[in-house]
N, C-alpha and C positions, 0 to 999 in steps of 0.2 A: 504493500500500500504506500511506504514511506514512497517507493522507487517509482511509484506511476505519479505520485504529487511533484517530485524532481519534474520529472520529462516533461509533466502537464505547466511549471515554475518555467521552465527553460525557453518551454515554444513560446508562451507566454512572453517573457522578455526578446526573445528573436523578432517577433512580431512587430513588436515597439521601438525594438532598435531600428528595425526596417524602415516602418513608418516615421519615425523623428528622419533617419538620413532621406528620404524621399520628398518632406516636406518643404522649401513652400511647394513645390511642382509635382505634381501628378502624372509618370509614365500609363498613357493609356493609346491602344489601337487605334487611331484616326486614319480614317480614306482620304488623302489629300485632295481628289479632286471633290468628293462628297461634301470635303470643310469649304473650299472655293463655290461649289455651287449655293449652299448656303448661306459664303456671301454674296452672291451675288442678288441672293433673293431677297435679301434683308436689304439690299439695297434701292432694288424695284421697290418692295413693298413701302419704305419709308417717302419713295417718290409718286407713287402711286396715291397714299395715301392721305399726306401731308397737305394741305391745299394752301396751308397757310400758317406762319406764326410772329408773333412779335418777341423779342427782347431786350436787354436792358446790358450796353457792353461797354467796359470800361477799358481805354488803352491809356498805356503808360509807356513811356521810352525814358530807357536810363542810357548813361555813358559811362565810358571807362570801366567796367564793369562793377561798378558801384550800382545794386540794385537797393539801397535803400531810399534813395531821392532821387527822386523823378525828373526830371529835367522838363517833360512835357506830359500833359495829361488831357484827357477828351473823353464825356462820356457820350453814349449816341443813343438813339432808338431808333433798333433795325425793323425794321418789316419786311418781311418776304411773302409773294403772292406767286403761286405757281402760275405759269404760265406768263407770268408780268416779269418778276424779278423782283429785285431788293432797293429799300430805298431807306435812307438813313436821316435822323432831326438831330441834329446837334443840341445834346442838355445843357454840357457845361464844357469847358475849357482855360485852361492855364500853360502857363510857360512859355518855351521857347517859341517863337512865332513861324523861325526858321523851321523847327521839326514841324511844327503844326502845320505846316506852308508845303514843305517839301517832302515829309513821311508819313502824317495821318491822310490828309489830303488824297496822293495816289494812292495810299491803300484801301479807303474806301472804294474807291475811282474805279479802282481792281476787283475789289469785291463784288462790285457790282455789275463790269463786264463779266464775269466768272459767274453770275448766276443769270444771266440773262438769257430767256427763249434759245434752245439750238448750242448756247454753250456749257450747261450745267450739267449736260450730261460725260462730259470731256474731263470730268474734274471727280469722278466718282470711283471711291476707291472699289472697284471690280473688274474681273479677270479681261473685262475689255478694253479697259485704260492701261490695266498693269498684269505682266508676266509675276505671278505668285505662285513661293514657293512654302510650303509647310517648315517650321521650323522646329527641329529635335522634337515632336508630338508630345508634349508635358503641358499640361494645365496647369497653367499659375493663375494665381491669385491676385488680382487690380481690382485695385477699389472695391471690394467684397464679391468681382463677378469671377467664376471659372472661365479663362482667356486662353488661348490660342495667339502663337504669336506665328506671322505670313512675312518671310523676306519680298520686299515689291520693288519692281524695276517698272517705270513708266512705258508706255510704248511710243509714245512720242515727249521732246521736253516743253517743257511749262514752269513756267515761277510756281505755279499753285499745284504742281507734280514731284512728287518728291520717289528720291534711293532712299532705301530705309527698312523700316520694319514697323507693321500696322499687327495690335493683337485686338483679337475677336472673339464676341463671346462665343463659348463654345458648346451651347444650348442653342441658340437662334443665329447666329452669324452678324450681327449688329458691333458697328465698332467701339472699342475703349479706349484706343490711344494708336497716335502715328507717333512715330520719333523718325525724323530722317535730314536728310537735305535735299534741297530744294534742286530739280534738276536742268534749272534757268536760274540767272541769278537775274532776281527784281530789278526793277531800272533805276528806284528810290536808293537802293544799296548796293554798292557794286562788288562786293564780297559777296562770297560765297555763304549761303545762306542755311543755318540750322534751324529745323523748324519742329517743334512739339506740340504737341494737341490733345488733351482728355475730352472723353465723352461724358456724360451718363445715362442712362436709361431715363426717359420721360414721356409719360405715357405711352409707354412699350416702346417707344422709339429713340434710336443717338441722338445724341445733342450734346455739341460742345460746352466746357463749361468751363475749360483755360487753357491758354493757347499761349507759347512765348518764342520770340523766331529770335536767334543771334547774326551776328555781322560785322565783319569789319569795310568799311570802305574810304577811300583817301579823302571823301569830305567829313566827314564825321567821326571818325575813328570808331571803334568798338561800342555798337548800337546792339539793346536789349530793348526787346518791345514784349509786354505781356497784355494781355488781354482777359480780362473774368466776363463772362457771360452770366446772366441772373434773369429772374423774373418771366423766365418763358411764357407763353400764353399761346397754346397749338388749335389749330383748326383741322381737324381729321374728318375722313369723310366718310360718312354713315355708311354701317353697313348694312349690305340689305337680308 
């Protein structure tokens, strides 16, 4: 009896050991093209479905890599209407006039061609914009979702296309974060361009909720720009 308590002690701690060195990621059997197709579906469906949302987005650009004072700041409210595009009201504003003149300025400007009619479909991260590849199949853990992480290479370049790596959830295919570089570098900044982006789930759907791109360029030296998204307000379409 003593000798089946041992063996039943031992599996016991073998188990634990396992699971502590496996943790945060999860080895599990993924179809790579199976994970692709599901995003790609989560991708339709958000576009499909979405007809419309407003929110509430704050940018900030630092220098020198000093991200605790802001050199320039801009709040806006975005609205997007499928089929129209996005159009932005300026809340509030401060600082540098130059960045406000020369980096929030085209960036909205961007933002805006980049979701207009015929081109927002150019900019969507799925297997028709970007060559995706599965990366080591382990489920990790972002921001409380089970994520998948896809190496992406653009198939054509774009400021707003990035090399990198997008992870997705690994239930519905809906994205949680890009991290890459930009595979254009912006006209606003003529360095080469890091860009990051979180999601989160809202009402069932991605949505960004902070975004920060890095750069150096010979007019401005070493530019950080962050971005918090807040206050969503979605218009989804009934279903029947």
């Amino acid at each position: 009896m003593g000798m089946g308590r041992s063996r039943t002690a031992r599996a016991v701690a073998s188990v634990c050991i396992l699971l502590l060195f496996r943790a945060p990621g999860i080895t599990q059997e993924h179809d790579p093209p199976a994970v692709i197709r599901l995003v790609d579906a989560a991708v339709a469906a958000r576009f499909e479905n979405i007809l419309g949302f407003t929110d509430v987005e704050h940018y900030a650009v630092y220098r020198g890599g000093d991200e605790t004072h802001p050199v320039a700041e801009m709040t806006v409210r975005d609205t997007y209407k499928k089929g129209v595009g996005k159009s932005y009201a300026v809340l509030s504003q401060s600082g540098s006039s130059i960045l406000l003149h020369f980096g929030f300025k085209p960036l909205l400007e961007n933002e805006q061609t980049i979701n207009q009619p015929g081109n927002i479909e150019k900019s969507w991260f799925n297997s028709a914009n970007y060559a995706m590849t599965l990366k080591d199949d382990i489920v990790q853990k972002l921001n409380g979702r089970d994520c998948l992480a896809l190496q992406v290479k653009p198939r054509q370049v774009a400021p707003n296309l990035i090399i990198g790596t997008i992870w997705v959830d690994a239930h519905d295919g809906t994205l949680g974060q890009i991290d890459g570089v930009a595979s254009k570098n912006p006209s606003a900044f003529s360095g080469a361009t890091r860009l990051m982006r979180q999601y989160a789930n809202i009402d069932g759907y991605s949505m960004a909720i902070h975004a920060r791109a890095e750069s150096d360029s010979a007019l401005f030296g070493r530019i950080i720009v962050t971005i918090d998204y807040s206050d969503y307000k979605l218009e989804i379409k009934a279903r029947k």
